[in-house]
N, C-alpha and C positions, 0 to 999 in steps of 0.2 A: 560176556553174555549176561543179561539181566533177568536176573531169578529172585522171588521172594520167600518165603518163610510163611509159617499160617500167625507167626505170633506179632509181626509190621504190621499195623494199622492200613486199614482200607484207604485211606487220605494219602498218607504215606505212599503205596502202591501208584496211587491214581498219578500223583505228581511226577513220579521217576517216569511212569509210562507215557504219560505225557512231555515231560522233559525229553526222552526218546523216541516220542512220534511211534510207538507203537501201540497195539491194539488188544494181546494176548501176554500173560508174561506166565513164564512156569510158574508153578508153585513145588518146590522142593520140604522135605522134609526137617533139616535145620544147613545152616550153614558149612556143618562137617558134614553134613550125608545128601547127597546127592541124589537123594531116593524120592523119584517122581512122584509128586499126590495131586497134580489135578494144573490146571490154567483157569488163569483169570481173566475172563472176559472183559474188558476195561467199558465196551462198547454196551454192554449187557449190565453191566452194575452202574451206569450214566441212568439208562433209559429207568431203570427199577426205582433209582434215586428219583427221579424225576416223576415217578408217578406217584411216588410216596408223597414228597411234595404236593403233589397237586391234589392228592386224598387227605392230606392235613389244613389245606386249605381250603377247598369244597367244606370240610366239617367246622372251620371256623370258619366261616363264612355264615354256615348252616345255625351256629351258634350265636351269632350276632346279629341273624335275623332274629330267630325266634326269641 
């Protein structure tokens, strides 16, 4: 079963999930404790990414007009 840690890097995450075709993955407390803290959205940290993106380029943009 594929579980992450909150201390693996977001890139990290995204790859394995991706290498798995899946869309959610636990988030456990460390590799010894098994102590649920939350799911990662994979689909949800895509779309965020991407509008981050696209608000970093709207302002450079904005910045190379003006």
């Amino acid at each position: 079963m594929i579980k992450m840690t909150p201390d693996i890097p977001l890139s990290e995450a995204l790859e394995q999930a991706n290498r798995l075709n899946t869309e959610y993955i636990p988030v456990v407390a460390s590799q010894q404790n098994d102590r649920f803290l939350g799911l990662l959205d994979c689909r949800a940290v895509h779309r965020q990414l991407s509008a981050e993106v696209l608000s970093r380029q709207q302002k450079a943009d904005n910045i190379s007009i003006g």
